[in-house]
C-alpha positions as CSV (number, residue, x, y, z in Angstrom):
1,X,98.0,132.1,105.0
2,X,99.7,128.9,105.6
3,X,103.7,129.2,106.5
4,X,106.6,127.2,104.1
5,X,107.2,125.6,107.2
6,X,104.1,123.9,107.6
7,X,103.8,123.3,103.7
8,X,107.3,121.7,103.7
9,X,106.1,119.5,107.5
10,X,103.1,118.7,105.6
11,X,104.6,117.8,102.0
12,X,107.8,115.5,104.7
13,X,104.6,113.7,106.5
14,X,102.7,112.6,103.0
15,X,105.7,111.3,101.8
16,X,106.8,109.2,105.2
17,X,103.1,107.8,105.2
18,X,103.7,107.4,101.3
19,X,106.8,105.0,102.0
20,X,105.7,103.2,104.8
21,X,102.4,102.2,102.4
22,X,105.0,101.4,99.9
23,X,107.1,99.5,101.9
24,X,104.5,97.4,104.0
25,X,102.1,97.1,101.0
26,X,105.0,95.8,98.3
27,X,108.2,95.6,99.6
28,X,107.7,93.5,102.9
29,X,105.2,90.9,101.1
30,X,107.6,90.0,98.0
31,X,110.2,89.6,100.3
32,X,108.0,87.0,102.3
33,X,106.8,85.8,99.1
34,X,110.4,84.7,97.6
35,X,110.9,83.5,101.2
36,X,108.1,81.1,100.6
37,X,109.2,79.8,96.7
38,X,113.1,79.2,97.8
39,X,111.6,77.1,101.2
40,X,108.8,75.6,99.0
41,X,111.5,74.7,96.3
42,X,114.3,73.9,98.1
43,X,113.4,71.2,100.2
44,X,111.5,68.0,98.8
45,X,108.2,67.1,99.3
46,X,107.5,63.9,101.1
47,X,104.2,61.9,101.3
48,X,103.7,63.3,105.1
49,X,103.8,67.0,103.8
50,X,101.3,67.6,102.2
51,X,99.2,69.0,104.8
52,X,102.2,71.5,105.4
53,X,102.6,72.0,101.5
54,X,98.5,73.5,101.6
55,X,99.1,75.6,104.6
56,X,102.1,77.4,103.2
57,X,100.3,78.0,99.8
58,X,96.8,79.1,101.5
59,X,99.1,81.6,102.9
60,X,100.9,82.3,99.5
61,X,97.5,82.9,98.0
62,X,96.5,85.4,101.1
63,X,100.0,87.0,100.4
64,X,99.4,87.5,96.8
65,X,95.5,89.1,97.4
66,X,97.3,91.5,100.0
67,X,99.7,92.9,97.2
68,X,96.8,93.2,94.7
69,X,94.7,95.2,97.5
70,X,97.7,97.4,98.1
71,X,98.6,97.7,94.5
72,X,94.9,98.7,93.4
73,X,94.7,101.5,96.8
74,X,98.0,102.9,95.6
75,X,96.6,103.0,91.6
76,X,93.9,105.1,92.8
């Protein structure tokens, strides 16, 4: 028979794996993602830029797809 301590260890180690998930699936990448709008919005875009303006939303769009993947693996 399996010992309340070990439940209880077991129950505290699904929820730390739960929260790092959680926090490096959502938390981290909207954070990184408003990072990226306020830059993108907050300085103007010049002629030169736009090489630099494509790079920084081909990494907005990977950012967003990460999220979804989390999202949809947490849903499940």
């Amino acid at each position: 028979m399996i010992r309340k301590n070990e439940m209880f260890n077991f129950i505290l180690l699904v929820f730390k794996c739960f929260f790092i998930i959680l926090f490096f699936g959502i938390i981290i990448p909207k954070f990184i993602d408003f990072i990226l709008k306020t830059f993108i919005n907050r300085y103007l875009i010049y002629n030169n830029s736009v090489l630099v303006f494509h790079v920084i939303n081909k990494n907005e769009i990977i950012l967003y797809k990460y999220i979804y993947i989390v999202k949809s693996f947490l849903y499940l």
